[in-house]
Biopython code that builds the backbone (N, CA, C, O; Angstrom):
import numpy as np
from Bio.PDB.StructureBuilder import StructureBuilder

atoms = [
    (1, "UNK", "N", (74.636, 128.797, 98.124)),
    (1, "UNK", "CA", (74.228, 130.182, 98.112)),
    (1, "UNK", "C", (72.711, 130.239, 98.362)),
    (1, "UNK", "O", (71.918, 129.398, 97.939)),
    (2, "UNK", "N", (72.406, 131.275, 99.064)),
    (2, "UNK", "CA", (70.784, 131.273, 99.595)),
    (2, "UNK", "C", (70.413, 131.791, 98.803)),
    (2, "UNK", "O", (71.283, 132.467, 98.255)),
    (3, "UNK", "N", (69.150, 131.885, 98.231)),
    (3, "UNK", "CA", (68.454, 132.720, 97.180)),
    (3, "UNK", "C", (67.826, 133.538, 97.864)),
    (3, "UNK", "O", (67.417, 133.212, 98.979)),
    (4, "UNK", "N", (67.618, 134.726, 97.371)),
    (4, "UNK", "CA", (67.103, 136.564, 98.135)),
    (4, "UNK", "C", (65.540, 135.714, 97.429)),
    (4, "UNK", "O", (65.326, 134.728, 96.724)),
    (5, "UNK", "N", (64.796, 136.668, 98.040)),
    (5, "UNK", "CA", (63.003, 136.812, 98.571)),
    (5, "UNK", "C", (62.838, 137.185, 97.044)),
    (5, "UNK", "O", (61.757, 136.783, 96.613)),
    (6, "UNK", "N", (63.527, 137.769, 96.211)),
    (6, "UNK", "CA", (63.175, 138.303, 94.766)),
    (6, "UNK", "C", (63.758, 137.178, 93.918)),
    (6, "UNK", "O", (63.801, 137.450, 92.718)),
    (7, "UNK", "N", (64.139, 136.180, 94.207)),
    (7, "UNK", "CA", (64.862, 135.230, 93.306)),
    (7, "UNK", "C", (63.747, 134.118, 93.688)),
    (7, "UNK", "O", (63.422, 133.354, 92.779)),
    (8, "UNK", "N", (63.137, 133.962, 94.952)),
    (8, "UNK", "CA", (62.227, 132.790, 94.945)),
    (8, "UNK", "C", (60.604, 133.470, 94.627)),
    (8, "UNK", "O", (59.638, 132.708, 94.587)),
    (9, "UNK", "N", (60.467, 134.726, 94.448)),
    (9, "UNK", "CA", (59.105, 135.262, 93.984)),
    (9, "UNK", "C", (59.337, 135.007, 92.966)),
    (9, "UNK", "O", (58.414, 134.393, 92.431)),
    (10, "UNK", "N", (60.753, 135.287, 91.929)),
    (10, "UNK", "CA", (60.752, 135.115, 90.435)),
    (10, "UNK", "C", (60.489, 133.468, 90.109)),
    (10, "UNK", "O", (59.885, 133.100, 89.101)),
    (11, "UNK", "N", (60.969, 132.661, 90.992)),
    (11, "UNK", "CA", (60.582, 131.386, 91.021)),
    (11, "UNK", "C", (59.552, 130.969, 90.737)),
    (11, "UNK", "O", (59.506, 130.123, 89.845)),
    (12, "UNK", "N", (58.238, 131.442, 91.445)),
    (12, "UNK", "CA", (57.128, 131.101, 91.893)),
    (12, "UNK", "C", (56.442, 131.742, 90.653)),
    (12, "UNK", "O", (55.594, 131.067, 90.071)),
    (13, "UNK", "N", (56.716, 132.895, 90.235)),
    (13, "UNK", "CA", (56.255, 133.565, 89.115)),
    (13, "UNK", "C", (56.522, 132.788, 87.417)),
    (13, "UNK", "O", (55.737, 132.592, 86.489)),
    (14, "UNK", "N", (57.719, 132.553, 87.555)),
    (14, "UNK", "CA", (57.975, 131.912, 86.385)),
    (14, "UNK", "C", (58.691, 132.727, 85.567)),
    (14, "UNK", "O", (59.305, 132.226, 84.625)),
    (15, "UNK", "N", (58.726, 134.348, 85.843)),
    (15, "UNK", "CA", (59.527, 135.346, 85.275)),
    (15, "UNK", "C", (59.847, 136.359, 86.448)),
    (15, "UNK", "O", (59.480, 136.359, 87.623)),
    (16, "UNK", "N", (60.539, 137.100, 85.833)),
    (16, "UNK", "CA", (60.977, 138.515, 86.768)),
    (16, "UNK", "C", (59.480, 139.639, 87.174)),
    (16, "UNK", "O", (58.582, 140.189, 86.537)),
    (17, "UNK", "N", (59.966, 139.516, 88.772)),
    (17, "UNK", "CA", (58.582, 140.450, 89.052)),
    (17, "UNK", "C", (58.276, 142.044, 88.258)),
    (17, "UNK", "O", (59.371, 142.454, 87.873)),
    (18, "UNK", "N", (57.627, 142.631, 88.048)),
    (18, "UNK", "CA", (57.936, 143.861, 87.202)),
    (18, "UNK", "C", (58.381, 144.625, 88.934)),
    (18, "UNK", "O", (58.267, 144.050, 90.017)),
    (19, "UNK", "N", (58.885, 146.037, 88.691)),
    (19, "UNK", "CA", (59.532, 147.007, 88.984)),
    (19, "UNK", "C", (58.864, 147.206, 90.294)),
    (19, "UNK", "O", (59.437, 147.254, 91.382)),
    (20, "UNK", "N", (57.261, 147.345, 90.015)),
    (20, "UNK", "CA", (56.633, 147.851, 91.673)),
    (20, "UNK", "C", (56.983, 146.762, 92.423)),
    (20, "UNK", "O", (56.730, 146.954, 93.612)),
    (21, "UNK", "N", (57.411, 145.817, 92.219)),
    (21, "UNK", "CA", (57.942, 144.393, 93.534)),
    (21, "UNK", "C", (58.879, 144.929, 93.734)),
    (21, "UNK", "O", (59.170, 144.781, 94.921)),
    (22, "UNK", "N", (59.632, 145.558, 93.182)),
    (22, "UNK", "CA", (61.653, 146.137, 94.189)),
    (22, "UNK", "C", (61.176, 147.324, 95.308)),
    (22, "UNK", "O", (61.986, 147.658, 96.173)),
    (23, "UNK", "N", (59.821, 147.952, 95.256)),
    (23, "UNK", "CA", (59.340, 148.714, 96.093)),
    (23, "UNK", "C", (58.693, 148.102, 97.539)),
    (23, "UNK", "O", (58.327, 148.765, 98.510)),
    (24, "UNK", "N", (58.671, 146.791, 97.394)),
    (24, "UNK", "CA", (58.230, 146.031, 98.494)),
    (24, "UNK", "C", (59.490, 145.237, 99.407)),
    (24, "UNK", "O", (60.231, 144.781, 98.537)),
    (25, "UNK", "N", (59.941, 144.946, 100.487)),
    (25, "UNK", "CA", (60.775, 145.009, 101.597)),
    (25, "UNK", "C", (60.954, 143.190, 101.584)),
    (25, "UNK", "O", (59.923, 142.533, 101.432)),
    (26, "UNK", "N", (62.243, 142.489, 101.744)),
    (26, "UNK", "CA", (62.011, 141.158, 101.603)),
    (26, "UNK", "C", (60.972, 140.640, 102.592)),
    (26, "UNK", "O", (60.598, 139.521, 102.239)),
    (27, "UNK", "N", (60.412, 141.034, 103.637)),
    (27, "UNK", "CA", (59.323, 140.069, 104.552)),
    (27, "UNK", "C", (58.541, 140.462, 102.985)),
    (27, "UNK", "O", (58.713, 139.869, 101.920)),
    (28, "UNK", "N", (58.015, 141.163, 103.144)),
    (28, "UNK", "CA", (56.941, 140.974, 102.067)),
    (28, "UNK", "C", (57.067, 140.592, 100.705)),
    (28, "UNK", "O", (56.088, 140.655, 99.962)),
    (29, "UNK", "N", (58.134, 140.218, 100.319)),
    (29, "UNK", "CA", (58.373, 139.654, 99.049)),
    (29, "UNK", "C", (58.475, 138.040, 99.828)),
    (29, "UNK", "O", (57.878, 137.270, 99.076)),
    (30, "UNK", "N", (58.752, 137.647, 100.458)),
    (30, "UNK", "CA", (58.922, 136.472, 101.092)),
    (30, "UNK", "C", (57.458, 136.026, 101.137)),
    (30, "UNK", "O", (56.895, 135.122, 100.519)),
    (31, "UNK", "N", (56.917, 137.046, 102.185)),
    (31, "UNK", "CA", (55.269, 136.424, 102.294)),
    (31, "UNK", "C", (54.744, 136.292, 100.812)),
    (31, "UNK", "O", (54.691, 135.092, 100.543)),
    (32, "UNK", "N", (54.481, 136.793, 100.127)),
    (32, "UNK", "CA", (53.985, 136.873, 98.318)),
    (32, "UNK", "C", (54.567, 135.409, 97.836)),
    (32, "UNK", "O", (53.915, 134.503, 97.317)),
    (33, "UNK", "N", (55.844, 135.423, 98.123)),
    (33, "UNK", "CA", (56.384, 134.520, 97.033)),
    (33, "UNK", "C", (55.622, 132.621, 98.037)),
    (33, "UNK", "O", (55.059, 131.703, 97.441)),
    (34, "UNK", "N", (55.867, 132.666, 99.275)),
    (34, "UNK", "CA", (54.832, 131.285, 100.177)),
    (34, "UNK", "C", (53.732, 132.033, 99.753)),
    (34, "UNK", "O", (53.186, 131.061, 99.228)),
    (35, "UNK", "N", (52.965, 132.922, 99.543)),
    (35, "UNK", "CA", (51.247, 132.864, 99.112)),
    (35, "UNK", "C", (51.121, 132.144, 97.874)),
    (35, "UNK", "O", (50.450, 131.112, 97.829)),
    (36, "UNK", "N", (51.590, 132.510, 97.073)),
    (36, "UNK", "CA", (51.886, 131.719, 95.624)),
    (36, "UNK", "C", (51.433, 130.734, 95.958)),
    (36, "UNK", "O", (50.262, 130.435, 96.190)),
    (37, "UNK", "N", (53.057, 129.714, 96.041)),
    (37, "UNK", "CA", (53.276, 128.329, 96.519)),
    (37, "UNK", "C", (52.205, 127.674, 96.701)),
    (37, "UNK", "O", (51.619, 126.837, 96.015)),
    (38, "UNK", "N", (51.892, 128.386, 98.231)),
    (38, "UNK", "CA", (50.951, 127.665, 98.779)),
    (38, "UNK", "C", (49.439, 127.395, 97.975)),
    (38, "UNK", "O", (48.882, 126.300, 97.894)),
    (39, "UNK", "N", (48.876, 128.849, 97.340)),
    (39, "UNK", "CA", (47.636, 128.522, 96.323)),
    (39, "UNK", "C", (48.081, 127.979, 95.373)),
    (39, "UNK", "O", (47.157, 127.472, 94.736)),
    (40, "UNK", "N", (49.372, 127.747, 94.761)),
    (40, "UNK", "CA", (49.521, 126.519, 93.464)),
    (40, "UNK", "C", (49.423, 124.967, 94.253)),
    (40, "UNK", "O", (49.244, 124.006, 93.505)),
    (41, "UNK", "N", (49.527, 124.729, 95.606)),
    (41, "UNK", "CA", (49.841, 123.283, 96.344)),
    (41, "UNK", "C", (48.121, 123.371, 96.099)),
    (41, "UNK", "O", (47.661, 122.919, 95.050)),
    (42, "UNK", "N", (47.365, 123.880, 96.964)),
    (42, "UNK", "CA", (46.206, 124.076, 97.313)),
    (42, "UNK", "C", (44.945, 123.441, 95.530)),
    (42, "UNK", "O", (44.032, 122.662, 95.259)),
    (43, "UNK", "N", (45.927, 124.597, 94.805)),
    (43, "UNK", "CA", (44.933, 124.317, 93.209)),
    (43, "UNK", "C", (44.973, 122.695, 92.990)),
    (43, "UNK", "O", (43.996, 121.948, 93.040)),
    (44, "UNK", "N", (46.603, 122.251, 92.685)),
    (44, "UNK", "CA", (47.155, 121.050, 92.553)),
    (44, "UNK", "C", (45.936, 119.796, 93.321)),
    (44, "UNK", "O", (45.245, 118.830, 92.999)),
    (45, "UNK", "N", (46.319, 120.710, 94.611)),
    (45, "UNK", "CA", (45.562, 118.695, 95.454)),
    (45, "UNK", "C", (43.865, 119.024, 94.930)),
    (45, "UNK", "O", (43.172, 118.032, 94.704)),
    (46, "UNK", "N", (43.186, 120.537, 94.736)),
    (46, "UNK", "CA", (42.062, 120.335, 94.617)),
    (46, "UNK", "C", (41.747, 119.506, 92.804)),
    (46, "UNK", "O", (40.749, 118.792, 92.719)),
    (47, "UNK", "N", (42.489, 119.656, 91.742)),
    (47, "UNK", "CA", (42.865, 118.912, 90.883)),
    (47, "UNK", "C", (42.729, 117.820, 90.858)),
    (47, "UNK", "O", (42.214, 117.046, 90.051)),
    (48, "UNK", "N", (43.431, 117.668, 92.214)),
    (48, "UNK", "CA", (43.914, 115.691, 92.198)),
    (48, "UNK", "C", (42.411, 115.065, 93.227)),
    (48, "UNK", "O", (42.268, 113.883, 93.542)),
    (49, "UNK", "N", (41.808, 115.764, 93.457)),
    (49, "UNK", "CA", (40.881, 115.316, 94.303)),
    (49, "UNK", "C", (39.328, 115.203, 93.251)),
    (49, "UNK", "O", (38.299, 114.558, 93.455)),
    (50, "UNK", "N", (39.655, 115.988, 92.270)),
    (50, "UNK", "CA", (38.651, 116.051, 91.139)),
    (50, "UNK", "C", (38.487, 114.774, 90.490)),
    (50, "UNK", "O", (37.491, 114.078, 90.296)),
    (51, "UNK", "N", (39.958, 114.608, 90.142)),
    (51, "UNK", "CA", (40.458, 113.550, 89.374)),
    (51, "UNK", "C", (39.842, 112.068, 89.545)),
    (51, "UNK", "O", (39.270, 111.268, 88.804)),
    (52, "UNK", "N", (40.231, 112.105, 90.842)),
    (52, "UNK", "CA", (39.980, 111.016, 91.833)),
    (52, "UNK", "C", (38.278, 111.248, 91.725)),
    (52, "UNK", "O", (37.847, 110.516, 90.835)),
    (53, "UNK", "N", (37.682, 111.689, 92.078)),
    (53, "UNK", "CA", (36.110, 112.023, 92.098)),
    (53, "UNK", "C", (35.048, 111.606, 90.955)),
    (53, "UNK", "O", (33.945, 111.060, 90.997)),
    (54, "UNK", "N", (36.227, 112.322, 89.454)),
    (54, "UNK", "CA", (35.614, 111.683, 88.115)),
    (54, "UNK", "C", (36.173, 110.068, 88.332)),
    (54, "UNK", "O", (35.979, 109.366, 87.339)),
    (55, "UNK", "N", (36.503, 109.728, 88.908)),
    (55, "UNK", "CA", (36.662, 108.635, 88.641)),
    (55, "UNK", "C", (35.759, 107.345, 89.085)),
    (55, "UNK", "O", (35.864, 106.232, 88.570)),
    (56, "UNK", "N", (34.775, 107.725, 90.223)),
    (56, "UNK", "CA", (34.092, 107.353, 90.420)),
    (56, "UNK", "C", (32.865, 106.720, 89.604)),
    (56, "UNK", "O", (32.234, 105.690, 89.841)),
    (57, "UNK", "N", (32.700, 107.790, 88.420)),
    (57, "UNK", "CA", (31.867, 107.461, 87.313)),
    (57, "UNK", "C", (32.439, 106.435, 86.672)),
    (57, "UNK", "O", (31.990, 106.544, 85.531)),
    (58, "UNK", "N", (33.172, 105.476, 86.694)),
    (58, "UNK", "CA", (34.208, 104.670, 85.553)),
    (58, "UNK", "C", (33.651, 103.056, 86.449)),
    (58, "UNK", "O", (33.930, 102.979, 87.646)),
    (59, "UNK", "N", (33.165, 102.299, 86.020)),
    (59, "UNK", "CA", (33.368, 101.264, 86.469)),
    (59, "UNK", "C", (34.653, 100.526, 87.226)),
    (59, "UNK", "O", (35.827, 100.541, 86.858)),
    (60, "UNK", "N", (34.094, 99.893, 88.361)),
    (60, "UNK", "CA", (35.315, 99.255, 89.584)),
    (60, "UNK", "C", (36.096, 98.928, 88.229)),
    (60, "UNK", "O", (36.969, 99.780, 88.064)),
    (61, "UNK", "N", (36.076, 97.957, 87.180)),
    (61, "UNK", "CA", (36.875, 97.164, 87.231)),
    (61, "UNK", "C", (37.714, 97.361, 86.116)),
    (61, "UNK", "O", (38.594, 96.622, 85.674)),
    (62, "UNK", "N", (37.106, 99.062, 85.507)),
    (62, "UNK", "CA", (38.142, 99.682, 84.228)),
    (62, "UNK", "C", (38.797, 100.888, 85.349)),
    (62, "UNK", "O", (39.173, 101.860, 84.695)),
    (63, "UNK", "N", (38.993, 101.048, 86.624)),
    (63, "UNK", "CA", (38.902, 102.276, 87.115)),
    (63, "UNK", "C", (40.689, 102.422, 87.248)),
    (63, "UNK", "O", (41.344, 103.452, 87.089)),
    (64, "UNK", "N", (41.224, 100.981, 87.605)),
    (64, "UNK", "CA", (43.078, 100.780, 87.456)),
    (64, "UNK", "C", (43.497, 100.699, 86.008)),
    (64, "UNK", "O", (44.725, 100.624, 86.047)),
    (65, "UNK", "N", (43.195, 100.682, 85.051)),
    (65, "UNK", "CA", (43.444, 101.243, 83.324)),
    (65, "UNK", "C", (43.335, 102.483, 83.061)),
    (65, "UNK", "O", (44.163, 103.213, 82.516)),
    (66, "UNK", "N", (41.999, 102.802, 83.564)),
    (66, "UNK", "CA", (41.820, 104.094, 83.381)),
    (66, "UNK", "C", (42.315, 105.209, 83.901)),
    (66, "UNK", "O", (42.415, 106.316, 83.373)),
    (67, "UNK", "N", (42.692, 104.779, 85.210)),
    (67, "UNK", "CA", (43.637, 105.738, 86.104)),
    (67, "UNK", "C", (45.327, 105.457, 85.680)),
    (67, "UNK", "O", (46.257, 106.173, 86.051)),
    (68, "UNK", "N", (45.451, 104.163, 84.765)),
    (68, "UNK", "CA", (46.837, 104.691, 84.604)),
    (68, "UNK", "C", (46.905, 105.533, 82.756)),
    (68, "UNK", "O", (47.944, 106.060, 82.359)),
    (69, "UNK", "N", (46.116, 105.500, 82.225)),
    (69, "UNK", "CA", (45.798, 106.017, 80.867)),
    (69, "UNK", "C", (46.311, 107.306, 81.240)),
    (69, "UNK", "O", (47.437, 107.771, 81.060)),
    (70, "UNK", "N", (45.010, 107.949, 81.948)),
    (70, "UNK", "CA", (44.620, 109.230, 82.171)),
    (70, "UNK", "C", (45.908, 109.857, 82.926)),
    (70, "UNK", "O", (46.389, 110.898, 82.479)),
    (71, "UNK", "N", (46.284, 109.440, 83.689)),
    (71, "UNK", "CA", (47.514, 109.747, 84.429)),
    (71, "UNK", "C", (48.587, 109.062, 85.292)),
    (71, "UNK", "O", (48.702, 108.609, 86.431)),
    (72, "UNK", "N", (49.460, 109.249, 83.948)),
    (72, "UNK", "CA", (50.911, 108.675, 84.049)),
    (72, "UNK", "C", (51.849, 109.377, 84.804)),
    (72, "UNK", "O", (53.000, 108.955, 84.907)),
]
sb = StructureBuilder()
sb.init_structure("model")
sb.init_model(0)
sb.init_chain("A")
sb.init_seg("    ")
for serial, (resi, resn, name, xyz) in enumerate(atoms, 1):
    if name == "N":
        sb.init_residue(resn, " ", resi, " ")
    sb.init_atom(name, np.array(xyz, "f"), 0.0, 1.0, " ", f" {name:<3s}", serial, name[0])
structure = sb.get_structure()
């Protein structure tokens, strides 16, 4: 079964959109629900690129301990 444009915005949301979203047309609940997505992918890698960055401060040779400590 395919999921409707209001079942993958509720996805992306984490709950049910309130009421003014049933006033919007599925392209545009479609586009909303990939804008999401895409700025949670976007937050994520800038995260993981931080991560990676503090890590630089850690000495070479604690930097494979420390990277598996910090994140498992």
């Amino acid at each position: 079964m395919a999921a409707t444009a209001a079942d993958k915005l509720t996805a992306e949301l984490g709950a049910p959109p309130t009421e003014r979203f049933c006033e919007l047309d599925d392209r545009d609940l479609e586009f909303l629900a990939d804008a999401l997505r895409h700025a949670r992918e976007e937050q994520a890698a800038g995260l993981d690129r931080a991560a990676e960055d503090s890590l630089k401060m850690v000495p070479a040779i604690a930097r494979g301990p420390v990277r598996r400590i910090l994140f498992r």
